[in-house]
C-alpha positions as CSV (number, residue, x, y, z in Angstrom):
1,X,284.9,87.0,173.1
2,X,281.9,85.5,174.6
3,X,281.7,83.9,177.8
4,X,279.7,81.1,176.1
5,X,283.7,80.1,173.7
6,X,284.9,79.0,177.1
7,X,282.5,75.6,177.5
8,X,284.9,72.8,177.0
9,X,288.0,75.0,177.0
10,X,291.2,75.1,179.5
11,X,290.2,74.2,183.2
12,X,287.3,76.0,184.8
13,X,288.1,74.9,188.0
14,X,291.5,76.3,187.9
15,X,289.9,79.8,186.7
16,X,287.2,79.9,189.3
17,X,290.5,78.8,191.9
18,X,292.3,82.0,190.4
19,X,289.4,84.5,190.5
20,X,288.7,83.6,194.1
21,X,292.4,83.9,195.3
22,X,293.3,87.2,193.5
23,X,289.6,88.8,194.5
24,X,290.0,87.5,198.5
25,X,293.8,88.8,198.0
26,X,293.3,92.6,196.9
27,X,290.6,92.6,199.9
28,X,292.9,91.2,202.1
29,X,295.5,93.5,200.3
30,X,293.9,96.7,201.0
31,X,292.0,95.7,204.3
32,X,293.9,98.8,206.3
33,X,292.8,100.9,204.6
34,X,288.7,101.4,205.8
35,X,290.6,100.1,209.0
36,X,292.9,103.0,210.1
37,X,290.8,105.1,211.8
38,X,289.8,102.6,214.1
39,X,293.2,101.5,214.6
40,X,294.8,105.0,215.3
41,X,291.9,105.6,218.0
42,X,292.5,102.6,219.8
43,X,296.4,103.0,219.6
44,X,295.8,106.2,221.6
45,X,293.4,104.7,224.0
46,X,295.2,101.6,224.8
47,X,298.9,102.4,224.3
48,X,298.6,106.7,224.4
49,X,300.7,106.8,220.7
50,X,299.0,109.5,218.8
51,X,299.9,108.6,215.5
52,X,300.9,111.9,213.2
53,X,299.8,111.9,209.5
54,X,303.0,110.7,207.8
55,X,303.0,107.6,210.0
56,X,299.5,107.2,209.2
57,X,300.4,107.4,205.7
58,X,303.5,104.8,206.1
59,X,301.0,102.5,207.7
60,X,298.4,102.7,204.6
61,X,301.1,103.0,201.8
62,X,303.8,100.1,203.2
63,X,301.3,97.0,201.8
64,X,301.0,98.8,198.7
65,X,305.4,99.4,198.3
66,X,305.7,95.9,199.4
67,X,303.0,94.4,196.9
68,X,304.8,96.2,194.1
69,X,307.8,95.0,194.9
70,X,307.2,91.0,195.6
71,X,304.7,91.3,191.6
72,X,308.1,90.8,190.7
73,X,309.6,88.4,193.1
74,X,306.7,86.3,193.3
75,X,306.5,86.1,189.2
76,X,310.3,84.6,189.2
77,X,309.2,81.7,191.5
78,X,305.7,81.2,189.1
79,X,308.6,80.6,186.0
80,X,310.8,78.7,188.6
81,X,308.8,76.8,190.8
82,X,305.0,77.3,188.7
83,X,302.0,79.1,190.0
84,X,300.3,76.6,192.3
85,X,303.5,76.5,194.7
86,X,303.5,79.8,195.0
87,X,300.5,80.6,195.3
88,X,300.6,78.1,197.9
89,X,303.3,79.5,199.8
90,X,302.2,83.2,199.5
91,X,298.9,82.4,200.8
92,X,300.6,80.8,203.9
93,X,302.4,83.7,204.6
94,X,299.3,86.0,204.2
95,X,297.7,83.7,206.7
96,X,299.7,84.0,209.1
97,X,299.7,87.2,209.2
98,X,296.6,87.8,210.2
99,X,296.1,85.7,212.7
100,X,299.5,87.3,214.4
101,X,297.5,90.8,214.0
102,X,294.2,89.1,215.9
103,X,295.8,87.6,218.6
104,X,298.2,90.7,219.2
105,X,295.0,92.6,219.2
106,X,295.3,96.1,221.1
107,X,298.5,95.2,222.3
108,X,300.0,95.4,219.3
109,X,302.8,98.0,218.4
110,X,302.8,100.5,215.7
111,X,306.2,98.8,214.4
112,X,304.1,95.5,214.5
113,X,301.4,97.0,212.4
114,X,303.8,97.8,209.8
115,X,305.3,94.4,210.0
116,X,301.7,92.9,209.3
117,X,301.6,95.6,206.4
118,X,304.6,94.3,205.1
119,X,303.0,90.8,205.1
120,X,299.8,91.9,203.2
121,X,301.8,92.9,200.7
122,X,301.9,89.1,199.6
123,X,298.4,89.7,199.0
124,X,298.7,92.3,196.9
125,X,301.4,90.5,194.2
126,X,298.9,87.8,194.0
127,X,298.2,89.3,190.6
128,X,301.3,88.2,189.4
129,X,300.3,84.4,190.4
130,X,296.6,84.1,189.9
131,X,296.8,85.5,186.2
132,X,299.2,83.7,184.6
133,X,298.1,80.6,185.6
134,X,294.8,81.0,184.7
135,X,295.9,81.8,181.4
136,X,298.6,79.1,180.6
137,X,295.3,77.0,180.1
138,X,293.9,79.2,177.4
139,X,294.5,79.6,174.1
140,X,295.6,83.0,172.6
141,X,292.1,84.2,171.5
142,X,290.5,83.7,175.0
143,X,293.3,85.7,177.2
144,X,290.6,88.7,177.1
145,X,287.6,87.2,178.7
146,X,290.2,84.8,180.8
147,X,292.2,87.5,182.3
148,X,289.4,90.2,182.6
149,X,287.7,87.3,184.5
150,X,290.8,85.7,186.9
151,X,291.3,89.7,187.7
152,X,287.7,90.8,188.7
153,X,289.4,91.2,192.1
154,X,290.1,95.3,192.2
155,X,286.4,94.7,193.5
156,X,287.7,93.0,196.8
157,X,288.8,96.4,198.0
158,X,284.7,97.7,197.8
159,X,283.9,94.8,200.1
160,X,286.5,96.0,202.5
161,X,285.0,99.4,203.0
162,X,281.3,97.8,203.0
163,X,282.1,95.6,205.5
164,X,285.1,96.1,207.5
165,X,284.1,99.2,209.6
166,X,280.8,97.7,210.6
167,X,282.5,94.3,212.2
168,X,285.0,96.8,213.9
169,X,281.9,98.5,215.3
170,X,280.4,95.3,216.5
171,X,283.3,93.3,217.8
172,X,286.5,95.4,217.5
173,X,288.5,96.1,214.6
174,X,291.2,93.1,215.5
175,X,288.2,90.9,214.5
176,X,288.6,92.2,211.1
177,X,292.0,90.1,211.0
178,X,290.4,86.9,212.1
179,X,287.9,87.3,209.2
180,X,290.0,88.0,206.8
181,X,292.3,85.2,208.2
182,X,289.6,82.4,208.4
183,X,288.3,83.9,204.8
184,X,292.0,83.5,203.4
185,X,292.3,79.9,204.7
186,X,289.2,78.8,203.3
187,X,290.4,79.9,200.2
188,X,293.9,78.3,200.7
189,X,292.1,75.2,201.0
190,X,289.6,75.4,198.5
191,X,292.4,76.6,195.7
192,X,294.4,73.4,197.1
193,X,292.3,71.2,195.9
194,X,290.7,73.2,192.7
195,X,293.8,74.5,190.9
196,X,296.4,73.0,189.0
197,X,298.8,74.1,186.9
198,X,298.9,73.5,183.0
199,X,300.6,70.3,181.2
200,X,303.7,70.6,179.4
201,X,300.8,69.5,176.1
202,X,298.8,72.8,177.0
203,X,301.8,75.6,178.0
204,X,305.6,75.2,178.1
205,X,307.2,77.2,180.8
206,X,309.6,79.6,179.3
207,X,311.2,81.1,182.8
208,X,313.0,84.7,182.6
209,X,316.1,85.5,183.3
210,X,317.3,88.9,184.6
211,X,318.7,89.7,181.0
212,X,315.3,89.5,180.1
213,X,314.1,92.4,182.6
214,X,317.2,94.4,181.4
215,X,316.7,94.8,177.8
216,X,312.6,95.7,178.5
217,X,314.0,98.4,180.9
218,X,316.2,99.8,177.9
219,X,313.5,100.4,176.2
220,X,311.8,103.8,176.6
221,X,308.8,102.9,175.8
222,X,308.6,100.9,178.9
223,X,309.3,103.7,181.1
224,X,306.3,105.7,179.3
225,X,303.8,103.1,180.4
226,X,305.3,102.7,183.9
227,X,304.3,106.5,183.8
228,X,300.7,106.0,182.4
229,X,300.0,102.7,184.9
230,X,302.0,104.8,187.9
231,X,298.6,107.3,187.2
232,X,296.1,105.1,186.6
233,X,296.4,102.1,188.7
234,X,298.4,103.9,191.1
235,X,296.4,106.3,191.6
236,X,292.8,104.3,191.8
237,X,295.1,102.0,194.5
238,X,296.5,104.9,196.7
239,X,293.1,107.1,196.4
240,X,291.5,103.6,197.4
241,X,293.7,103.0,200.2
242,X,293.7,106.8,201.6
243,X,290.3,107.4,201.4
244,X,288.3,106.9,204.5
245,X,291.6,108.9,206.5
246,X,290.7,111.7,203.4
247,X,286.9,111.4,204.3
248,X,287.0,111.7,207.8
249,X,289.7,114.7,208.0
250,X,287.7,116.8,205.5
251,X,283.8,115.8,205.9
252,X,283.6,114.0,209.4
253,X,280.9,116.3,210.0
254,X,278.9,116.2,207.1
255,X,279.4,112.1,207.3
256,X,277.9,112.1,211.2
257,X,275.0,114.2,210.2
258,X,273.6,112.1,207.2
259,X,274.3,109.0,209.0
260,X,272.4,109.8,212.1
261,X,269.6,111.8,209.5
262,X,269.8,109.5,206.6
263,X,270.5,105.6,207.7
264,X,270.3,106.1,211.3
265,X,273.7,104.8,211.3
266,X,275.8,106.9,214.7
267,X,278.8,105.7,213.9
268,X,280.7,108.1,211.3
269,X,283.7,105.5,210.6
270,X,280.6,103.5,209.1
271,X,279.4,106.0,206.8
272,X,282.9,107.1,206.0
273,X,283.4,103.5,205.1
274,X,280.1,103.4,203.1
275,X,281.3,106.9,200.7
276,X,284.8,105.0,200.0
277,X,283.0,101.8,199.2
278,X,281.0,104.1,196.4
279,X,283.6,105.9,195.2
280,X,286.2,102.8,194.6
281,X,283.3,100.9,193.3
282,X,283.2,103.2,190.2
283,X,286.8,102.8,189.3
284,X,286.4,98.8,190.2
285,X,283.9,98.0,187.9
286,X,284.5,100.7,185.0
287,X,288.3,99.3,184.4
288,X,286.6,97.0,181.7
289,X,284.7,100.0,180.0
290,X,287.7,101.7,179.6
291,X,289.3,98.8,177.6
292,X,286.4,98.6,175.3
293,X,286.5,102.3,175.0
294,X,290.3,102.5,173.9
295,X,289.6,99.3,171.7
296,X,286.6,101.6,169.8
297,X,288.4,104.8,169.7
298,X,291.9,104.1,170.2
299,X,294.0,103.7,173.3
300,X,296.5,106.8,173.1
301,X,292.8,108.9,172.4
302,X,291.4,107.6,175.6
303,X,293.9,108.3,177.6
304,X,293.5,112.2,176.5
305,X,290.2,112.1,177.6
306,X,290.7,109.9,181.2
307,X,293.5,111.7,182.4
308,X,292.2,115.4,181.6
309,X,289.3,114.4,183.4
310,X,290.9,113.4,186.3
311,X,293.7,116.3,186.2
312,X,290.5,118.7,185.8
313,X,288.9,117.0,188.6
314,X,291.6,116.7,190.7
315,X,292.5,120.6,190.3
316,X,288.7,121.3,191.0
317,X,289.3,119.5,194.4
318,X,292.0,121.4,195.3
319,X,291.3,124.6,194.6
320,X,287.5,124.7,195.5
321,X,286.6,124.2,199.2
322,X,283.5,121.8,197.8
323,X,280.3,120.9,199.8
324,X,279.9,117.3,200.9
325,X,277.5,115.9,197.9
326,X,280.0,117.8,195.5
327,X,283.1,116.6,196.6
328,X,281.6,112.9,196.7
329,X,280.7,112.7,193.3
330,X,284.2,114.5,192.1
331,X,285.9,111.4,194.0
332,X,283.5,109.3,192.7
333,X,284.2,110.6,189.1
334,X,288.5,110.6,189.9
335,X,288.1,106.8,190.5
336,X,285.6,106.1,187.5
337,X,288.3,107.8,185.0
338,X,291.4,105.8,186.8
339,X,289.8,102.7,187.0
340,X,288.8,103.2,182.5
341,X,292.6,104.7,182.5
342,X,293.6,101.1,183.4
343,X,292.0,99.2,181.2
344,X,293.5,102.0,178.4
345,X,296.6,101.3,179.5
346,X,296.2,97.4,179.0
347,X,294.9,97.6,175.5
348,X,297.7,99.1,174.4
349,X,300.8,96.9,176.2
350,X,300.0,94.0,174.7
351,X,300.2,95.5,171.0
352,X,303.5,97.0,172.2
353,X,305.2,93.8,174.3
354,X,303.0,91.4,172.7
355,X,306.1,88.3,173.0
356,X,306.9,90.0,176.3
357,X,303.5,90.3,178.6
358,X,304.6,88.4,181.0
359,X,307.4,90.4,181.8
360,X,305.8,93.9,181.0
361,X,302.9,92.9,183.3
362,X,305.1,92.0,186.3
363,X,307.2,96.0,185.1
364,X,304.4,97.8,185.0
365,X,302.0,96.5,187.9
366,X,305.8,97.1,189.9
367,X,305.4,100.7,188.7
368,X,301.5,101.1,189.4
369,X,301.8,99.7,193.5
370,X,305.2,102.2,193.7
371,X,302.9,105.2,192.2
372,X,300.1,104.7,194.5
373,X,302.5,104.5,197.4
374,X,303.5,107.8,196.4
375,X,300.3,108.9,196.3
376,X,299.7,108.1,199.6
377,X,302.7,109.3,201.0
378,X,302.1,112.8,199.2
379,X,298.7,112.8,200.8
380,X,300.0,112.4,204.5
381,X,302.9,114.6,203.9
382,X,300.3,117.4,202.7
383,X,298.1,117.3,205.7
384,X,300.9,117.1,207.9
385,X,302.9,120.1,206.4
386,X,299.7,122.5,206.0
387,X,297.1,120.9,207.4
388,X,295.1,120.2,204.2
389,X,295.2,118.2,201.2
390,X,295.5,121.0,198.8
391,X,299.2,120.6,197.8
392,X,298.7,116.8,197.4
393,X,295.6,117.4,195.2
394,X,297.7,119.8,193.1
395,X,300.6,117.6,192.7
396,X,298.6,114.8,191.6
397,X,297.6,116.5,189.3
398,X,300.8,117.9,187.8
399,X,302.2,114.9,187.3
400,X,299.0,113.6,185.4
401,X,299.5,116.6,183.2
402,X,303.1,115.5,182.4
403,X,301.8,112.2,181.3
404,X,299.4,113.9,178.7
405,X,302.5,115.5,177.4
406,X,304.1,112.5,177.3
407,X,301.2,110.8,175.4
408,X,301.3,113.8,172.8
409,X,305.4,112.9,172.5
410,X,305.0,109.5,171.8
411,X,301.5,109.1,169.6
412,X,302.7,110.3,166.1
413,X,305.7,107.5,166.6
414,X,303.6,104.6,168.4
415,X,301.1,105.1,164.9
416,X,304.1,105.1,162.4
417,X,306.2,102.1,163.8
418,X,304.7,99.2,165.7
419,X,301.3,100.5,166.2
420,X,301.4,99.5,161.8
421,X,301.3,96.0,162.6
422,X,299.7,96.2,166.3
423,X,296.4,94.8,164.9
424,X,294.2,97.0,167.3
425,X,293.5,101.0,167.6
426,X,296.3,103.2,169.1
């Protein structure tokens, strides 16, 4: 549909409220991430805790677990309470949050960090929030263009890398929590005052009930595409989230040398920050290409192609001990095919859970924040056990391989039953 159908439809301020909150929340969401360096050097300076791989891991994955988890949560209360509320509330929390992490500052404890994880995982389920609401004001041929534009935000996690290191550099990497807390309460205020949610006259909550959830989970077909969004959100969100500690194990080096050669730049956590920012911007932006390329060729084709790409890929990484420029542009190639794997995946569930969306999207967003926290976990636990990411790479890419199996069991009857009447390609 074309941007142009949505003059004098639904409420624009409410779907400029919506993009704003979701893309400030994924930044806010995944702002550890280009952070942990920093923070595990000044931990050892100012406290002397060295902080081993798996608890660097815990640190990164714990906002990604808890964001999973509270999709769901927070979705109960948008049926219960509506959107606005709690949005409202969620925000607050997030809010908080950081300003607890600025004013704690170097003192703070590695048990606090992971409470202030825990907390930016509020930030993370704003997905569940910001998209329905946006949506309850628009009518069934607009959700497209509505919801691709209310969940633009993957991009937020790109600003982080850009920016985040540099204002650590500058004024210390606590002052990254009082930007992203004065950012978040400008946005509190501004969604305050923009958003509302829709008249009974426009949408009619229908609120869910846990019966609901059970009879979707019966249904194997759910568990097959909280395998598929487990891969490709999960893995563009733990990848995200794990890069700059991947970068700066493996090519700290290479990173210090082109800085100071290329961009005059000393600072390698910069550059490291820079290389993540380019890598997640691929799968960022390309999550709509892969939608339009599953809605040409068919979603279930796709698929096949995205996730042997990134299996080959990700095998390529593993085995081959790559040069710098190589291994940037296979990263950068992993995210590009796992960002279009997401937007595969979304073509196809609403042909499949078309009366159920709501429901499946809360399901299967759960299942795509619990994969990439096992992504990340697998990560630290590789470089911990053998001092290299080569295992992690290798199961990664395993357990893609068992979802193109899976794609090959389930295509012949997805065709012959409800992919009949689905109305799109599968």
């Amino acid at each position: 549909m074309s941007l142009k159908e949505l003059k004098g439809q639904g409420h624009w301020p409410t779907l400029l409220a919506a993009f704003l909150y979701f893309d400030f929340s994924f930044m806010v969401w995944t702002m550890l991430g280009p952070l942990a360096s920093e923070i595990s050097e000044a931990l050892k300076v100012t406290q002397n805790f060295i902080m081993s791989p798996d608890e660097k891991a815990t640190l990164l994955a714990v906002p990604i677990l808890a964001g999973a988890i509270l999709r769901v949560v927070l979705g109960f209360f948008v049926d219960r309470v509506g959107a606005k509320k709690t949005a409202l509330t969620s925000q607050t929390i997030v809010v908080l949050g950081l300003f607890f992490a600025y004013f704690k500052g170097e003192t703070i404890t590695y048990n606090e960090l992971l409470l202030v994880a825990f907390i930016l995982g509020f930030a993370g389920a704003s997905f569940a929030v910001a998209l329905p609401q946006a949506g309850q004001w628009y009518p069934p041929k607009l959700q497209g263009v509505v919801l691709g534009l209310a969940g633009a935000g993957n991009i937020g996690v790109v600003i982080d890398f850009l920016f985040a290191p540099k204002i650590a550099e500058i004024w210390g990497w606590q002052s990254v929590f009082l930007v992203g807390a004065v950012l978040s309460t400008f946005i509190l205020v501004v969604y305050m005052f923009m958003a509302k949610d829709a008249p009974e006259d426009v949408y009619k909550a229908n609120p869910k009930k846990l019966k609901d959830y059970g009879k979707l989970l019966k249904d194997k077909d759910t568990w097959w595409f909280c395998l598929f969004y487990a891969i490709s959100f999960g893995g563009f969100v733990g990848f995200a989230g794990y890069m700059k500690v991947y970068l700066m194990s493996t090519y700290q080096e290479e990173m210090a040398a082109f800085g100071v050669g290329t961009l005059s730049e000393p600072n390698v956590m910069v550059i490291a920050g820079y290389f993540g920012a380019l890598c997640i911007f691929a799968g960022a932006i390309l999550r709509p290409v892969g939608g339009a390329i599953a809605d040409k060729i068919g979603g279930v084709r796709s698929l096949y192609f995205f996730y042997g790409s990134v299996c080959l890929l990700a095998i390529i990484n593993a085995t081959y001990n790559l040069p710098f420029s190589i291994a940037i542009l296979v990263l950068f190639l992993i995210m590009a095919n796992l960002g279009m794997a997401n937007g595969a995946v979304f073509q196809l569930v609403p042909q499949r859970f078309g009366k159920d969306i709501g429901i499946m999207t809360g399901i299967i967003g759960c299942a795509g924040g619990l994969g990439g926290t096992a992504l990340i976990k697998t990560l630290g636990w590789s470089k911990g056990a053998f001092d290299g990411y080569t295992a992690g790479f290798m199961i990664f890419a395993a357990v893609v391989f068992i979802a193109i199996l899976g794609i090959s069991l389930v295509k012949t009857r997805w065709r012959t039953t409800w992919g009949v009447q689905a109305g799109g390609r599968i």
